[in-house]
C-alpha positions in Angstrom: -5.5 51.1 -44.2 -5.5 52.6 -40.9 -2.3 54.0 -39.8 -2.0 51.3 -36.9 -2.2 48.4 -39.3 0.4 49.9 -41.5 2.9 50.1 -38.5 2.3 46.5 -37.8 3.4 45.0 -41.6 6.3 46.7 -41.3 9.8 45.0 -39.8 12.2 46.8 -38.2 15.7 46.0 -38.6 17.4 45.4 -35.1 19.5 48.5 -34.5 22.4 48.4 -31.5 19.7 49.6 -29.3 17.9 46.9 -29.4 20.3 44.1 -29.5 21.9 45.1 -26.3 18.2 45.1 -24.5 18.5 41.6 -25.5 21.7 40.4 -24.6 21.3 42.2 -20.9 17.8 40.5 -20.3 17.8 37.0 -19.9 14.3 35.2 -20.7 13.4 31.8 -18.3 11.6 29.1 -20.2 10.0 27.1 -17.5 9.8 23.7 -18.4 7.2 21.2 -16.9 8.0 18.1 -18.7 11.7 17.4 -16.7 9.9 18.1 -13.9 6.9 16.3 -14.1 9.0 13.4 -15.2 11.7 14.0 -12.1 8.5 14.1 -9.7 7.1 11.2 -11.0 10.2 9.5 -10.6 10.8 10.4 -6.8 7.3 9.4 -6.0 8.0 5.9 -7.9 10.9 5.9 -6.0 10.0 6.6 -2.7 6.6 3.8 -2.7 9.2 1.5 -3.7 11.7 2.1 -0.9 8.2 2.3 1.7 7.2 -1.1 0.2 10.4 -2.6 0.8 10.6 -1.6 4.4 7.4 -3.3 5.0 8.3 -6.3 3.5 11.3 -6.6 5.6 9.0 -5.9 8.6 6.7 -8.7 7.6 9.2 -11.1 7.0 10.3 -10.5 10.3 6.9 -11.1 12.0 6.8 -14.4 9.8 9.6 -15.5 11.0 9.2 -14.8 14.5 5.5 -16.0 14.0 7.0 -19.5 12.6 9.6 -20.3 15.4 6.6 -19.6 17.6 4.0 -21.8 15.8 7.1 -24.3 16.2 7.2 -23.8 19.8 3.4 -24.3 19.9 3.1 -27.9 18.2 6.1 -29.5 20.1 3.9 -28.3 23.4 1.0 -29.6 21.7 2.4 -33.0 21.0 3.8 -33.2 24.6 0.5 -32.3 26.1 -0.9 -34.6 23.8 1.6 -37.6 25.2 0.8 -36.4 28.9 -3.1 -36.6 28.0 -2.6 -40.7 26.5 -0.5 -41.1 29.9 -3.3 -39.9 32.3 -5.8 -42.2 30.9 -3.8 -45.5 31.9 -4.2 -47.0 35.1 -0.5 -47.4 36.0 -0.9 -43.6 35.9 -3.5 -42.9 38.2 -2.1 -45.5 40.6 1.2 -43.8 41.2 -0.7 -40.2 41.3 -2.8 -41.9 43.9 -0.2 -43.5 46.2 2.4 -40.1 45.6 0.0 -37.6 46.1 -3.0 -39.1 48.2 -1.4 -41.2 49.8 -3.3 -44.0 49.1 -2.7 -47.6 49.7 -4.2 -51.0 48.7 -5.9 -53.0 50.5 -4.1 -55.3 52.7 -0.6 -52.5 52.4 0.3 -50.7 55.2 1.6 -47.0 54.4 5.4 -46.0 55.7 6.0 -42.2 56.1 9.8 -41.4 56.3 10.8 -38.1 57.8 
């Protein structure tokens, strides 16, 4: 055996020397798994919070989407009325005589000032 090999089967017994190297140097262990799991968890944790601030945005819009769809078919049903009313005679008659000034035959037309 090589002189080399020999040194490395042997153990040395720790002598004060060497136990106070040790005490005065303080090894770090970095661990990934903690943070790994802590990142994971802020990332879960932030998608969720982002999610839920759009959802209250859209629920917003849907509301304020719904109260105008609202809006729109009471308008639609009125216009809808107003378009049935145009189409009878009694109608046009009164736009005739109010606006146009119109008269039957055989009335004579009276302007008040």
């Amino acid at each position: 055996m090589r002189k080399r090999d020999m040194h490395d089967n042997i153990a040395y017994l720790p002598t004060a020397k060497n136990q106070k190297k040790k005490k005065n140097k303080i090894t770090w262990k970095f661990k990934w798994k903690p943070v790994m799991i802590l990142a994971l968890v802020g990332y879960i944790v932030f998608f969720a919070y982002n999610q839920q601030a759009q959802l209250a945005t859209l629920n917003n819009e849907k509301e304020i989407l719904e109260v105008q769809k609202a809006k729109l078919l009471e308008e639609q049903s009125e216009l809808k009325a107003q378009k049935e009313l145009v189409h009878q005679p009694e109608f046009i008659e009164q736009k005739a005589r109010e606006e146009l000034g119109l008269v039957k035959p055989g009335e004579k037309l009276v302007i008040i000032n």
